[in-house]
N, C-alpha and C positions, 0 to 999 in steps of 0.2 A: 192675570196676563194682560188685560188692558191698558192698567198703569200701563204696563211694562210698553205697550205697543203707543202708546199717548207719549210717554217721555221719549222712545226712537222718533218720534214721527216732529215733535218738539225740537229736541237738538238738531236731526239732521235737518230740517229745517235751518237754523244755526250756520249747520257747516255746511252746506248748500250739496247735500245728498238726497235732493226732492229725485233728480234723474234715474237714482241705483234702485236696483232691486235686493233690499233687504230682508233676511227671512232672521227670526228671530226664533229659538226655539228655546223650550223651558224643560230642562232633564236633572238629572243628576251627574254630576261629576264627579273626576278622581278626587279625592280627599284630598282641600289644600287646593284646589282650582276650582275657580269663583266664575269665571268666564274665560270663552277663545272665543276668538275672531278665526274666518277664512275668508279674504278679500281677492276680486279679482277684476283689477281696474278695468282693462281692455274689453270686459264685459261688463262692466258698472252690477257688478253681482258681488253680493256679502254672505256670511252664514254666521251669525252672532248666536252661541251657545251658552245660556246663564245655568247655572245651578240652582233648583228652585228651593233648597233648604239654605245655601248660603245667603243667596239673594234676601231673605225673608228676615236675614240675623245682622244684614249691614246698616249702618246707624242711617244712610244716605243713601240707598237702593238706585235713585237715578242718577248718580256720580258712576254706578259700574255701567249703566249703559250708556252715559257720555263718555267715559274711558275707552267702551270695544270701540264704537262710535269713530272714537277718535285716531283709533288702529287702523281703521280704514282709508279717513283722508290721508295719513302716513304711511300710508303699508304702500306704495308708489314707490317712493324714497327709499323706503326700509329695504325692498327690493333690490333697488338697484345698488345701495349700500352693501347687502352681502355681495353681491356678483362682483362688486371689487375688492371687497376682501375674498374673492377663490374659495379655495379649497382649506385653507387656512386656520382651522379649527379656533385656536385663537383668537382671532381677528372678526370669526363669523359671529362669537360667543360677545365679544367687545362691542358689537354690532349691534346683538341682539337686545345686551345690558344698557347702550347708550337709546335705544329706540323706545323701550319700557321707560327709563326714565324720563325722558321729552313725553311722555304720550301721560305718564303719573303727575309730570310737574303742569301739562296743559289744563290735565282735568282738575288741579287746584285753584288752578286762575280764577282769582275771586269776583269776577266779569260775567260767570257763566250766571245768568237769570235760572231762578227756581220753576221748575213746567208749571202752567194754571194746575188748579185744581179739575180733575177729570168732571167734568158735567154727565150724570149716570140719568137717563128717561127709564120711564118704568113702560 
């Protein structure tokens, strides 16, 4: 769990979320969900949910927490995105699909620096 709070503390550094209150929690997920985000800007409060068997089988472990990470400086947007798509089932789902892929194509951006190595005292 340290990585895990070393690499958050890393990027949002990065993305200039020193100000939020991010809680990071390590559970088990439905099968096939690696991580959720629950962002909520107006309170600068997050809740990032990793999977800790997934997590442990990804080739690049601090790529999923620069990806939640990065759900939250866009989860503003994404917000206000669905609210103009309404009720619109379609359009909220198009929404949803175009918000995932900006947030997968970010966390590719070959720019993002690798976290140091954790410095562990005995």
């Amino acid at each position: 769990m340290a990585h895990v709070l070393s690499w958050a503390r890393f990027y949002g550094s990065l993305l200039g979320l020193q100000d939020w209150m991010i809680t990071i929690k390590l559970d088990s997920l439905a099968p096939g969900i690696l991580a959720t985000t629950y962002a909520h800007p107006g309170q600068r409060q997050a809740h990032v949910l990793l999977d800790t068997i997934g997590l442990r089988h990804e080739g690049e472990p601090q790529k999923v927490v620069l990806h939640e990470l990065l759900h939250i400086v866009t989860g503003q947007a994404h917000t206000l995105a669905l609210q103009a798509a309404g009720s619109n089932p379609e359009s909220r789902a198009l929404v949803g699909f175009a918000f995932e892929d900006l947030v997968q194509r970010m966390t590719g951006w070959r720019f993002w620096p690798t976290p140091p190595k954790e410095v562990r005292t005995k």
